[in-house]
VEXDREN-2710 file (C-alpha; in Angstrom, 1 decimal):
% VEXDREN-2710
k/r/px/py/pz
1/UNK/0.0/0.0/0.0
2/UNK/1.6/3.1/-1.1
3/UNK/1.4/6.4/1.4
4/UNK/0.8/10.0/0.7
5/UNK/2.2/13.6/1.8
6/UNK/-0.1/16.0/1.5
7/UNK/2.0/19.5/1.8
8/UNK/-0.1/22.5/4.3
9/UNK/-1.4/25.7/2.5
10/UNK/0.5/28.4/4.7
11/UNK/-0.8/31.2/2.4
12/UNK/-4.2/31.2/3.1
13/UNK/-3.3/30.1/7.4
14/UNK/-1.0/33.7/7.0
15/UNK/-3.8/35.7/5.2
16/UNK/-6.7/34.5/7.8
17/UNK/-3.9/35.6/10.5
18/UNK/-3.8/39.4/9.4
19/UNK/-7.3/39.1/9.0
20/UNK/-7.9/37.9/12.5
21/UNK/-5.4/40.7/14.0
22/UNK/-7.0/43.3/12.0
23/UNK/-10.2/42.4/14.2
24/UNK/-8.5/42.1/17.6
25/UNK/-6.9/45.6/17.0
26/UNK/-10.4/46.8/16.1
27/UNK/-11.9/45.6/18.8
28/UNK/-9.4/46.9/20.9
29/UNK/-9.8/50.6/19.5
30/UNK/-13.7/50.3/20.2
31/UNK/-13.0/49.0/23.9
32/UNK/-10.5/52.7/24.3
33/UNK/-12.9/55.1/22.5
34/UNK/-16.2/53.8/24.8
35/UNK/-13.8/54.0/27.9
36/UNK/-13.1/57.7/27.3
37/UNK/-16.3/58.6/26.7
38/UNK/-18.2/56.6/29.0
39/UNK/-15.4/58.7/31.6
40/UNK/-15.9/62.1/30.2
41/UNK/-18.4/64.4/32.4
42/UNK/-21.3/65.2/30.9
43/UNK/-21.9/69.0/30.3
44/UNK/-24.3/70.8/32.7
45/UNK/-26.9/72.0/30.6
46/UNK/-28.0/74.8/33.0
47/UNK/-25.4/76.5/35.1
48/UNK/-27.2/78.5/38.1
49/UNK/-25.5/82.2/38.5
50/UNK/-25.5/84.6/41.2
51/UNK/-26.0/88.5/41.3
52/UNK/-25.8/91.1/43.4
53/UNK/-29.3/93.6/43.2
54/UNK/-27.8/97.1/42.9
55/UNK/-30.3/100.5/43.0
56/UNK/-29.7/102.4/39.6
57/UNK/-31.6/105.2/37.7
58/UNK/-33.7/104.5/34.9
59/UNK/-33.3/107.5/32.2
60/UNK/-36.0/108.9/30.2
61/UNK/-34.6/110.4/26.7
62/UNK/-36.6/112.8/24.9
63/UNK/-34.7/113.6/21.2
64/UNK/-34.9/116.7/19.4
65/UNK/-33.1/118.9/16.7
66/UNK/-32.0/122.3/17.2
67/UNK/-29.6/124.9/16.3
68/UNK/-26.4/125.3/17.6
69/UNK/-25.8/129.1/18.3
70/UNK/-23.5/131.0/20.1
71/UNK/-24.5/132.0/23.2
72/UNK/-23.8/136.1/22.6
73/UNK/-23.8/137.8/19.5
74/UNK/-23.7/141.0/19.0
75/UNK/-24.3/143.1/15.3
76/UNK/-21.8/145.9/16.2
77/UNK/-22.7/149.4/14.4
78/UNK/-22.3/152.8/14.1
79/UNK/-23.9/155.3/16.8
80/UNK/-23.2/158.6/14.2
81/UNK/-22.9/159.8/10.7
82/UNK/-20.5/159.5/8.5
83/UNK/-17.5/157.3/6.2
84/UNK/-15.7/154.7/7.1
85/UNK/-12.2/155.6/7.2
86/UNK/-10.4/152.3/8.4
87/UNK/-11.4/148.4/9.0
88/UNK/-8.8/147.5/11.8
89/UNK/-10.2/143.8/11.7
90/UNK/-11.5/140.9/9.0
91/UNK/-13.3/138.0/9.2
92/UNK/-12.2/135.0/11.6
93/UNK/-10.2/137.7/13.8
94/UNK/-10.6/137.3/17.5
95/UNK/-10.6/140.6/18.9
96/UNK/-11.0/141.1/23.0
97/UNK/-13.2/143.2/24.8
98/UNK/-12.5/147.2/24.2
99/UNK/-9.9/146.7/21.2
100/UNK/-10.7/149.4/18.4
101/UNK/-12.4/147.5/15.7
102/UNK/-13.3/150.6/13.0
103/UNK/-13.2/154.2/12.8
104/UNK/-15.6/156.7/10.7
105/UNK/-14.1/160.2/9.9
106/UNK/-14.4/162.3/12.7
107/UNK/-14.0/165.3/10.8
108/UNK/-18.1/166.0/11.3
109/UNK/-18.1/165.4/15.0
110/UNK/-14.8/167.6/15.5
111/UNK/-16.2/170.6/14.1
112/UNK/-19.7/170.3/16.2
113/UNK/-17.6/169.5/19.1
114/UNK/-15.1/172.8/18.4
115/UNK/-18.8/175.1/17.7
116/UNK/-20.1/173.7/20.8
117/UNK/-17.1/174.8/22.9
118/UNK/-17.3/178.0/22.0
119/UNK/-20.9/178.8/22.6
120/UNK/-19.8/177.0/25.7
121/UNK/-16.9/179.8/26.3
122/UNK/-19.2/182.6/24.8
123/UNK/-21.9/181.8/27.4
124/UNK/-19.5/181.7/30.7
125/UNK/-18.2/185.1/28.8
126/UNK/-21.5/186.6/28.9
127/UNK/-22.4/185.1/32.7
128/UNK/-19.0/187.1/34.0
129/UNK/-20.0/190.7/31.8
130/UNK/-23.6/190.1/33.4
131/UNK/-22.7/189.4/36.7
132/UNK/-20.2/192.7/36.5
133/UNK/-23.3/194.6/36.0
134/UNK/-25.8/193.2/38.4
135/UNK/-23.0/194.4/41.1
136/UNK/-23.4/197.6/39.8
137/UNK/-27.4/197.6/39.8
138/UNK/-27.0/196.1/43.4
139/UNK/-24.8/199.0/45.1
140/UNK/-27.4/201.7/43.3
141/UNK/-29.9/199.6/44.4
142/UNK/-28.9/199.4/48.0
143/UNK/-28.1/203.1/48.0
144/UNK/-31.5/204.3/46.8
145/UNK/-32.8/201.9/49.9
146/UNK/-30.8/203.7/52.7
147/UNK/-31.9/207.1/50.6
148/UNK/-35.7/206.0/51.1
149/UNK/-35.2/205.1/55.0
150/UNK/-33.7/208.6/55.7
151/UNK/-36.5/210.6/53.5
152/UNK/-33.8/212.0/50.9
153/UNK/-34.8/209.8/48.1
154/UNK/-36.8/209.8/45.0
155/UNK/-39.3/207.6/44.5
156/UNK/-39.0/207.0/41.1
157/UNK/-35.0/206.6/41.4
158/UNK/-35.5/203.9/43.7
159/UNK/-38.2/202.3/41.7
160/UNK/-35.6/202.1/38.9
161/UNK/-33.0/201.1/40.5
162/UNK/-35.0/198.1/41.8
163/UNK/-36.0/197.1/38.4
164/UNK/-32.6/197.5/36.8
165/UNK/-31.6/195.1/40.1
166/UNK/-34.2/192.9/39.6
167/UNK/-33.8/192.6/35.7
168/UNK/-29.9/191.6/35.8
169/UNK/-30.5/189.4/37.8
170/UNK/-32.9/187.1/35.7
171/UNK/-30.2/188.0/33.1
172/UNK/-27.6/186.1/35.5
173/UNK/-29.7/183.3/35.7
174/UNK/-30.5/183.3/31.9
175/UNK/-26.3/183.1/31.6
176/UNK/-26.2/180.8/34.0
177/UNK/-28.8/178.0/32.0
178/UNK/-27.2/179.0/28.7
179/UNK/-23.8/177.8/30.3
180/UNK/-25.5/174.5/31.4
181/UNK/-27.2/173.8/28.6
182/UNK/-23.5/175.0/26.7
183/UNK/-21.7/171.7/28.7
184/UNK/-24.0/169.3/27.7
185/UNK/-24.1/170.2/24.0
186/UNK/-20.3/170.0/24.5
187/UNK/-20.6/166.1/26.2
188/UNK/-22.6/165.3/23.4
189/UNK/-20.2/166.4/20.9
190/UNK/-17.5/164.3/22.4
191/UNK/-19.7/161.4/22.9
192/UNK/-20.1/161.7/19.3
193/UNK/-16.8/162.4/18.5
194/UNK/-15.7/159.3/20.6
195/UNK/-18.6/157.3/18.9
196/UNK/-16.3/157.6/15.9
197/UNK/-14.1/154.7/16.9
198/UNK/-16.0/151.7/16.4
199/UNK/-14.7/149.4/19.8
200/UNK/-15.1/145.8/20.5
201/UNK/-18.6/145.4/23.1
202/UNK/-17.5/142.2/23.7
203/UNK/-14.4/138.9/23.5
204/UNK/-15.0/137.0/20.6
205/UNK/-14.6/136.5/17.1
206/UNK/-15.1/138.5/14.0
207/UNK/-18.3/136.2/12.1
208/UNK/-18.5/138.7/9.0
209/UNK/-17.9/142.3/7.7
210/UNK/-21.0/143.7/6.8
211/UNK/-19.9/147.3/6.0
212/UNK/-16.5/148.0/3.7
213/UNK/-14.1/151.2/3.5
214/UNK/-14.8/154.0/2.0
215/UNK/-19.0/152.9/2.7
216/UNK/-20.7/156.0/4.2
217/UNK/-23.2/155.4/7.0
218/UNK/-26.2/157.3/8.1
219/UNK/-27.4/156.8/12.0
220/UNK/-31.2/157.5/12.1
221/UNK/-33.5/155.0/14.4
222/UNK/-31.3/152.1/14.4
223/UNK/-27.4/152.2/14.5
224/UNK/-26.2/150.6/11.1
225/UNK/-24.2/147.1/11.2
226/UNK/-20.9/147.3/10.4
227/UNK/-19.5/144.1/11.7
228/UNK/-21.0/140.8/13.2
229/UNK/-19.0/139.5/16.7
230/UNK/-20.0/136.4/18.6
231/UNK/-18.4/135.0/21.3
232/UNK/-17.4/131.4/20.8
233/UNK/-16.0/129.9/24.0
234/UNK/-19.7/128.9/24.8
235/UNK/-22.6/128.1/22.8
236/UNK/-26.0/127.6/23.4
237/UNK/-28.8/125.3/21.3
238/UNK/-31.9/126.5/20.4
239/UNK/-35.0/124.1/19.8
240/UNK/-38.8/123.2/20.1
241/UNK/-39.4/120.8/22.4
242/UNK/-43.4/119.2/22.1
243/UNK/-45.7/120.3/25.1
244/UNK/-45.8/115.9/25.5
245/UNK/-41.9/115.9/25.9
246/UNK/-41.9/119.0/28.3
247/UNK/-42.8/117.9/31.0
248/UNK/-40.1/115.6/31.5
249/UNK/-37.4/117.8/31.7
250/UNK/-36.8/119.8/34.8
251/UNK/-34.1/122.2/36.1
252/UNK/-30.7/121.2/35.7
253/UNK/-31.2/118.0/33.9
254/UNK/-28.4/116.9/31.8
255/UNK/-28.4/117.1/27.9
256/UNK/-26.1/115.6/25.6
257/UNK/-25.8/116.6/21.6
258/UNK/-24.9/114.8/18.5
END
């Protein structure tokens, strides 16, 4: 009887080898991946925070537009007659308070203020030449009075003498209201004459030139613009406010602008 040798098949015993670690190695993954997860905490789907209550206001805004203005402006003129003569400033120029700004020809003003300084003499003149007389009338005067007490008198010399007394007199008084009224045509005159230099009413800026050089201006009712100064450093907002909104503002309470 003959025997037989049957030889193994070790490439398909190697390829179910790799097959069967491939598996184990799987497995083994799986076993690490549940183990981790099945270990990680699960997230807290509400988390409970604490706060402190503190007091606070509660604000009540009321909007509006205005205009933003400054808060003093002033149209600076002229207070007399006649031609500008120089511009000392232009536009954008910040001038201070009492700085000479313009000036008109004064020639006008320094003749009335020269006529009204000699009536003004002429009047004290005529005051000093009356009251020169009225002494006179007063010594005749008080001689015909001690004439009359002794009896050696005349009437009608006394008489006269009393009325020339008497008239002087008012004429003193007539100098002497002349004179006043004299000084204050002579104040106005220099008022005038000092109204010919245009100066600064208040610190601020120059916003425009109304008036030019040369320009002559007439003073009737209403002094003439010459120039337009405003003070800049604070400014003010004009608006309308609804009579609704009104009454929820109150003294004091703050504003803000945009």
């Amino acid at each position: 009887m003959t025997s037989r040798h049957v030889a193994p098949k070790l490439g398909l015993t190697t390829q179910r080898l790799r097959i069967l670690g491939g598996l184990v190695a799987l497995l083994v993954l799986i076993v690490v991946i549940g183990r981790f997860v099945w270990q990680s905490p699960a997230p807290a789907l509400h988390e409970n925070a604490i706060l402190s209550v503190e007091r606070g206001d509660i604000e009540k805004v009321v909007m509006v537009t205005g205009t933003l203005k400054p808060s003093m402006q002033v149209n600076v003129g002229a207070q007399v007659n006649g031609q500008i003569k120089k511009l000392y400033v232009k536009q954008g120029d910040k001038v201070v308070k009492g700085e000479l700004l313009a000036e008109i020809d004064p020639t006008i003003q320094q003749s009335e203020l020269k006529n009204a300084t000699a009536r003004l003499s002429s009047a004290q003149a005529q005051k000093r030449a009356a009251e020169a007389t009225l002494i006179q009338y007063i010594k005749a005067y008080r001689r015909q009075v001690v004439m009359q007490r002794d009896g050696s008198g005349i009437r009608s010399e006394y008489e006269q003498a009393q009325a020339q007394y008497e008239a002087q007199l008012q004429q003193v008084n007539v100098n002497e209201a002349l004179i006043t009224q004299s000084e204050m045509d002579v104040q106005t005159a220099q008022a005038n004459l000092n109204f010919t230099r245009i100066i600064a009413p208040i610190s601020g800026e120059v916003l425009g030139i109304v008036a030019n050089e040369g320009q002559t201006i007439v003073s009737s009712q209403t002094a003439p613009t010459i120039l337009v100064l405003a003070n800049l450093d604070k400014m003010q907002v004009q608006t309308r406010i609804s009579e609704a909104d009104i009454q929820k503002f109150a003294q004091a309470n703050p504003s803000h602008s945009m």
